[in-house]
N, C-alpha and C positions, 0 to 999 in steps of 0.2 A: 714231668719235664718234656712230656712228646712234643708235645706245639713246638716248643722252645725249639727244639733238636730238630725236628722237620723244616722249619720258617730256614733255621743257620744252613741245613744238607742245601736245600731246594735252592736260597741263595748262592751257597758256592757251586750247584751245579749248573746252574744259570752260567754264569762267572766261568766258568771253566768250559762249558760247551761254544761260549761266543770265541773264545781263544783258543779251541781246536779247530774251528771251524776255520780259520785264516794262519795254520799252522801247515808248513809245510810238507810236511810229514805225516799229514793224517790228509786222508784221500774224500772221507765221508763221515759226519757227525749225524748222530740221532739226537734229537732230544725235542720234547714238544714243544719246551719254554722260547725255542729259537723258532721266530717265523719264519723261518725255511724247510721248516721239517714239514712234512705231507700231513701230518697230522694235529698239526698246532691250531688249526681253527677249528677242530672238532674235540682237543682239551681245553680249548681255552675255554667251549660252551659250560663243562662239565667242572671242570679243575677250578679251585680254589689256589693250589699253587703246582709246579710241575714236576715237584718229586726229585729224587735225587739220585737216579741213574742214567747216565751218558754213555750213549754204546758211539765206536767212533771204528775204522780202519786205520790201520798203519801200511803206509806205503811200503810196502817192503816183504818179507818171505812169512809163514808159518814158523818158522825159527828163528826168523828177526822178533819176530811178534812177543813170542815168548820170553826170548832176551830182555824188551822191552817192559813184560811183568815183574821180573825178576830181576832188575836195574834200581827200581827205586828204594829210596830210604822210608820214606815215610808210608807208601801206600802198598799195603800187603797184597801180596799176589793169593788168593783165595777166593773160593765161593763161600758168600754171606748176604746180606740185604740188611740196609735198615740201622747197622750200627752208628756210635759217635765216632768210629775212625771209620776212613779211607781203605776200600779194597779194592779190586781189579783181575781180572783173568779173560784170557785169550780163552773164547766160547766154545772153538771147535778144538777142543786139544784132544778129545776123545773119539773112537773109533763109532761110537754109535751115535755121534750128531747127526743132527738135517743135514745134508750135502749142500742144503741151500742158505747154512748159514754163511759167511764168508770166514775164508780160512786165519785172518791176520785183523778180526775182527775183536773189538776189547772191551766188554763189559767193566763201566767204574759204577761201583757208588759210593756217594760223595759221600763224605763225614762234612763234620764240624770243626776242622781244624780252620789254620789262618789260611783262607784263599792264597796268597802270595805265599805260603811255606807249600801249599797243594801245588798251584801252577810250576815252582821254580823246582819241585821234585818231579815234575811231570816233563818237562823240557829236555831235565839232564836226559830222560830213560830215554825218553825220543831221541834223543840225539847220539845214545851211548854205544850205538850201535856200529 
């Protein structure tokens, strides 16, 4: 079932990077699949498709950031890669990260849930603050 399950993550990561990216509340989106990302024409050579993790900032504190993980219903606040559901965590919550990761910075990887059940739980957290 990998194919399956990679083809759906990579689509809604797609899907959900284009509408962070025009969200007011998110300062800065990564992801290759977006032509704006610095590194989209050197995946695009290599990639078949562009995977299913969106790292993005949230406008706002290292404690908002957090709140933000810990807001949603659907997508677990956790480190994992790779599953059929939806996880997410604020990168630098530990004393021994890079200094140069940013502080309010949010690792997602997309599941294969229904894109509009991801987007409309991803809005509330953003906004629950």
């Amino acid at each position: 079932t990998f194919p399956v399950r990679f083809q759906r993550a990579s689509e809604n990561a797609l899907e959900i990077a284009k509408r962070l990216s025009t969200h007011e509340l998110v300062t800065r989106v990564r992801y290759p699949g977006l032509p704006s990302d610095p590194q989209h024409l050197k995946a695009k050579e290599f990639m078949k498709g562009f995977g299913a993790i969106v790292s993005f900032e949230y406008a706002g504190t290292a404690a908002a950031t957090d709140r933000v993980c810990e807001s949603s219903k659907i997508i677990t606040n956790a480190t994992s890669l790779g599953g059929v559901e939806s996880l997410w965590e604020r990168r630098r919550r530990w004393p021994i990260e890079s200094q140069s990761v940013p502080e309010t910075l949010i690792r997602l990887s997309v599941g294969c849930e229904d894109v509009e059940d991801l987007w409309q739980d991803i809005q509330k957290a953003l906004s629950a603050i």
